[in-house]
Wavefront OBJ file of the C-alpha trace (Angstrom):
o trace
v 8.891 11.918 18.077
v 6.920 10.847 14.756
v 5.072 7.764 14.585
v 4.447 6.514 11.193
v 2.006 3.565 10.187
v 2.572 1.774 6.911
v -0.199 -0.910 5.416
v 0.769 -2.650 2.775
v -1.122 -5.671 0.590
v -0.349 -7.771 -2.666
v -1.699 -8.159 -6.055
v -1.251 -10.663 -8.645
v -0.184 -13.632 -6.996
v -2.632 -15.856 -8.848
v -1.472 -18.505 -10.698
v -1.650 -17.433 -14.217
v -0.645 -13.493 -13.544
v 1.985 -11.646 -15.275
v 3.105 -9.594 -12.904
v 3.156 -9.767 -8.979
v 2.484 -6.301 -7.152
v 3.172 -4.556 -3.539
v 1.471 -1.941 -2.452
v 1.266 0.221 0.770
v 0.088 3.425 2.261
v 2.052 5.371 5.017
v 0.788 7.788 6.914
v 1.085 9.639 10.457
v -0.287 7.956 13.386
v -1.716 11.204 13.986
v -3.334 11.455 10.622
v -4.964 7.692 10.021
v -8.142 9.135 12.182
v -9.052 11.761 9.562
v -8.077 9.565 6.906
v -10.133 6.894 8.006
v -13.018 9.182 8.578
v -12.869 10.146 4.904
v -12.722 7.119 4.117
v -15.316 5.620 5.082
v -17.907 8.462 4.958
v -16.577 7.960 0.742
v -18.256 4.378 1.267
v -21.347 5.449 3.043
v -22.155 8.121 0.440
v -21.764 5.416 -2.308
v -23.822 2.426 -0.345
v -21.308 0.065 -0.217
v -20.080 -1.579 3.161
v -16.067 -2.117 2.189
v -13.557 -1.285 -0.870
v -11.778 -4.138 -2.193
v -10.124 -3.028 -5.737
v -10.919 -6.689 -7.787
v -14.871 -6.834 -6.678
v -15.099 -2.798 -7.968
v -12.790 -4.015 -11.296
v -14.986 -6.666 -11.980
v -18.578 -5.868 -10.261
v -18.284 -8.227 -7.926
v -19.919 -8.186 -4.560
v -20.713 -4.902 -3.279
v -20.640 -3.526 -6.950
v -22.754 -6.419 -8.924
v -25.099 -4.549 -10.984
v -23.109 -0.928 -11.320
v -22.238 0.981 -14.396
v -19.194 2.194 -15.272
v -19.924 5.894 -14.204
v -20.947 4.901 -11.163
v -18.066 3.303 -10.485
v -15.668 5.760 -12.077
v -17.374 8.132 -9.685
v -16.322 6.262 -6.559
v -12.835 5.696 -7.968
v -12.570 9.643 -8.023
v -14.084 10.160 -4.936
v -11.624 7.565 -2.946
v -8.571 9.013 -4.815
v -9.652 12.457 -3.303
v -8.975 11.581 -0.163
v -5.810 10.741 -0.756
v -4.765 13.479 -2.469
v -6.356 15.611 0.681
v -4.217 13.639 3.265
v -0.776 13.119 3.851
v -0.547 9.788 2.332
v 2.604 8.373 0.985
v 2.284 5.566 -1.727
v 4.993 2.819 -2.118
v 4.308 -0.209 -4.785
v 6.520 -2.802 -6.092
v 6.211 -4.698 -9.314
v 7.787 -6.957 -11.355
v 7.326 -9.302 -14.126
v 6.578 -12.716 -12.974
v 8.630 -14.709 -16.510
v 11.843 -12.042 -16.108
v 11.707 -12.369 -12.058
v 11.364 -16.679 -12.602
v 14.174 -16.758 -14.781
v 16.797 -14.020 -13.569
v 16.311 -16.276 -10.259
v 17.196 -18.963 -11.742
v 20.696 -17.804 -12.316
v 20.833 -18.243 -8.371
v 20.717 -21.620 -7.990
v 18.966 -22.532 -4.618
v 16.800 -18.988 -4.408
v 14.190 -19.059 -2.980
v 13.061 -15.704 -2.446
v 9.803 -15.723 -4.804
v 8.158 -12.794 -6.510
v 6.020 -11.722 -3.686
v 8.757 -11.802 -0.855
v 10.963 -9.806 -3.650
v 8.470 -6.872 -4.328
v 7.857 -7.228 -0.099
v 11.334 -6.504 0.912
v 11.676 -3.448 -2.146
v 8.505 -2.195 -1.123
v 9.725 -1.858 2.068
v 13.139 -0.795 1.411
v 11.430 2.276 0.063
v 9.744 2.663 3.528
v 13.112 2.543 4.846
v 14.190 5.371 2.783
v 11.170 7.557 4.347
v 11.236 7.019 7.227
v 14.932 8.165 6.805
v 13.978 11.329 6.003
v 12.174 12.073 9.462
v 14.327 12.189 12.256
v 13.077 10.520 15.760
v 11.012 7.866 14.313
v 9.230 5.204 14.678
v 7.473 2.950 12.675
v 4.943 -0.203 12.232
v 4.403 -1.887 9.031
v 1.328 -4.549 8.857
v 0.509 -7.000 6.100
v -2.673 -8.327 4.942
v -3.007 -11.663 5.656
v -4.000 -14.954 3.870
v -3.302 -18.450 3.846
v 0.056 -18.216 2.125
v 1.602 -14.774 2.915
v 3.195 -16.007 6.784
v 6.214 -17.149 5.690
v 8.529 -15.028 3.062
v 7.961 -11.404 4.277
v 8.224 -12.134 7.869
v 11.202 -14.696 7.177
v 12.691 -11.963 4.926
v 11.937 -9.114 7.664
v 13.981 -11.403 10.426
v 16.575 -12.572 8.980
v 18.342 -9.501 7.171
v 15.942 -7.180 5.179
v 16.505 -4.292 8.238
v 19.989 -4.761 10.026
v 19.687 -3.826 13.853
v 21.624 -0.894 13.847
v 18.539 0.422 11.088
v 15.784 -0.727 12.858
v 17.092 0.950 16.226
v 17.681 4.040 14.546
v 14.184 4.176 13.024
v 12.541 2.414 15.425
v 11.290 -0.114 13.193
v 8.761 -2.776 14.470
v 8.512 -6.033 12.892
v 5.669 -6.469 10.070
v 2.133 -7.797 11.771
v -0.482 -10.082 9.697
v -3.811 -8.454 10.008
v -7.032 -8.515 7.949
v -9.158 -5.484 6.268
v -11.912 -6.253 8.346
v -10.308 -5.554 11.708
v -8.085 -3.495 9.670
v -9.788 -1.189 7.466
v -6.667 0.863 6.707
v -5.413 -2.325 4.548
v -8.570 -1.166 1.945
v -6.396 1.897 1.179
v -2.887 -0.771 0.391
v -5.272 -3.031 -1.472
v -6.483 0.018 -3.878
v -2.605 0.569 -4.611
v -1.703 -2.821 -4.983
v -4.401 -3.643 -7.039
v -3.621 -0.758 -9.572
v -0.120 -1.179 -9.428
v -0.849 -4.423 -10.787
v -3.173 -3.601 -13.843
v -1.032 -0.562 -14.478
v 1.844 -2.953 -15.284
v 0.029 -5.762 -16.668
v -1.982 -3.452 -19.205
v 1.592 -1.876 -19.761
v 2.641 -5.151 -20.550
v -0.518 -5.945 -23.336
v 0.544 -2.741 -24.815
v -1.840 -0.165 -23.211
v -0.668 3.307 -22.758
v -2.756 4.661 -20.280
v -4.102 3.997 -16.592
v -7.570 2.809 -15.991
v -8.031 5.275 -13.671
v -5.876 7.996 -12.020
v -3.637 6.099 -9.571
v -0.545 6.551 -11.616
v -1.301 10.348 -12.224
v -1.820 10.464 -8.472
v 1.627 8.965 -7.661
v 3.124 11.166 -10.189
v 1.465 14.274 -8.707
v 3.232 13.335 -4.974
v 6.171 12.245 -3.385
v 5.217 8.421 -4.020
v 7.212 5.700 -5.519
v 5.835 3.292 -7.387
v 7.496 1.524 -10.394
v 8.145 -1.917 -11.755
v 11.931 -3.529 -11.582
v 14.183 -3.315 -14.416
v 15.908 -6.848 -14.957
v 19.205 -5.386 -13.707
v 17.211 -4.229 -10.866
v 16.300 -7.608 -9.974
v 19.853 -9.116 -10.478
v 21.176 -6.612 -8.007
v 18.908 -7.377 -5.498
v 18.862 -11.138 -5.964
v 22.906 -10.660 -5.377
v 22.228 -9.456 -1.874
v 20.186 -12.087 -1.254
v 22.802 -14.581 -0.931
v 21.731 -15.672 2.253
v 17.701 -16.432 1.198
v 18.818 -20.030 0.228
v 17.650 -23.292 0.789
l 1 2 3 4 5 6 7 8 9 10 11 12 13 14 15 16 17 18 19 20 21 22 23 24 25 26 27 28 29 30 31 32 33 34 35 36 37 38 39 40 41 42 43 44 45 46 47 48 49 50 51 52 53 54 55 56 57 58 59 60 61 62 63 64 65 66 67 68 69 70 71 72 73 74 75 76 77 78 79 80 81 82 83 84 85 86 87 88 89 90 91 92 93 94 95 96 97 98 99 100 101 102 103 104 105 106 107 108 109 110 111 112 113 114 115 116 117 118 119 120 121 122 123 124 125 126 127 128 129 130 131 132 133 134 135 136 137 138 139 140 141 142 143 144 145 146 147 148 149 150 151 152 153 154 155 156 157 158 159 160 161 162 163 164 165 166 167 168 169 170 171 172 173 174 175 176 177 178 179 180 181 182 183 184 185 186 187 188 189 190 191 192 193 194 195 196 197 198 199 200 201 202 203 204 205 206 207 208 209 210 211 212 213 214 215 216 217 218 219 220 221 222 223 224 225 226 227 228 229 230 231 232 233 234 235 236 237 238 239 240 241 242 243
């Protein structure tokens, strides 16, 4: 039997974003120890005590007085590990004015832009773990102050039918934080880009700031934003999220 763990963390919830991201990492249960260990000898090497994508962005915290090499050479050295680990990537984005207003057209919605990219994001989980036979699964969230209603309201009360969850072995989602959890650094780091990718895409940039996308194309990932008819689909079979 397979055991798969999934971590998974949001980006761009703030109150004047563009775009709301959700990102995750699964992996083998098997194969989080070595990842892990990569991990955090990557840290170690560089002097810092934890990765958290905004503070390295904006030299914040750990990162206050580095230069852009120096950065740029951690950024290369994290994405090496997971190109040298069986790590899937899943992210989830959409634009915060086109989600807002194709929602509206369902009046009494109340699935909001984080609980939407939550329940695609982990659709597409659904979909791999598909693909292995005799499996089972755990999925935890970062948590925060706001984030312990919609996914886990979303998870219970029709995102995963029974007759899925029994076949996969699904467990229900878990809050955790990246201290206890220091798996969640690795969701943060694609939530986080997923996020600028799609709000620089959005100002009219072209390229990544770092390699993240290249990674995802390079791999069996799926990361992508929602097309407005995308959204409307999925809003349609979410009838039942109503007040």
């Amino acid at each position: 039997m397979a055991f798969f763990e999934a971590y998974f963390d949001e980006s761009g919830t703030h109150e004047d974003s563009s775009v709301t991201a959700f990102g995750g990492v699964i992996a083998s249960q098997s194969e989080w120890d070595p990842i892990m260990s990569a991990w955090l000898k990557v840290l170690a090497n560089h002097g810092v005590p934890r990765m958290h994508a905004n503070e390295l962005a904006n030299l914040r915290g750990p990162f206050r007085g580095w230069d852009d090499d120096r950065r740029k050479r951690l950024v290369n050295d994290l994405l090496d590990v997971y190109r040298d680990h069986e790590i899937c990537l899943i992210g989830t984005a959409v634009e915060n004015s086109v989600y807002d207003s194709i929602r509206a057209e369902f009046p009494g919605q109340r699935l909001n832009a984080y609980g939407f990219c939550c329940w695609f994001s982990i659709g597409h989980l659904i979909l791999l773990a598909d693909e292995a036979e005799d499996s089972k699964v755990s999925v935890t969230l970062e948590s925060g102050p706001y984030k312990n209603v919609q996914p886990i309201q979303v998870l219970q009360q029709g995102l995963i039918s029974k007759e899925v969850q029994d076949s996969l072995g699904f467990c229900a989602a878990v809050y955790a934080n990246k201290a206890t959890h220091r798996q969640l650094e690795l969701a943060d780091v694609v939530a986080y880009d997923t996020y600028k990718y799609y709000s620089r895409e959005l100002e009219g940039h072209t390229e990544p700031r770092y390699s993240l996308k290249r990674l995802a194309e390079e791999s069996v990932n799926r990361i992508g934003i929602m097309p407005e008819d995308g959204i409307r689909k999925a809003l349609k079979r979410f009838a039942w999220f109503k007040d």
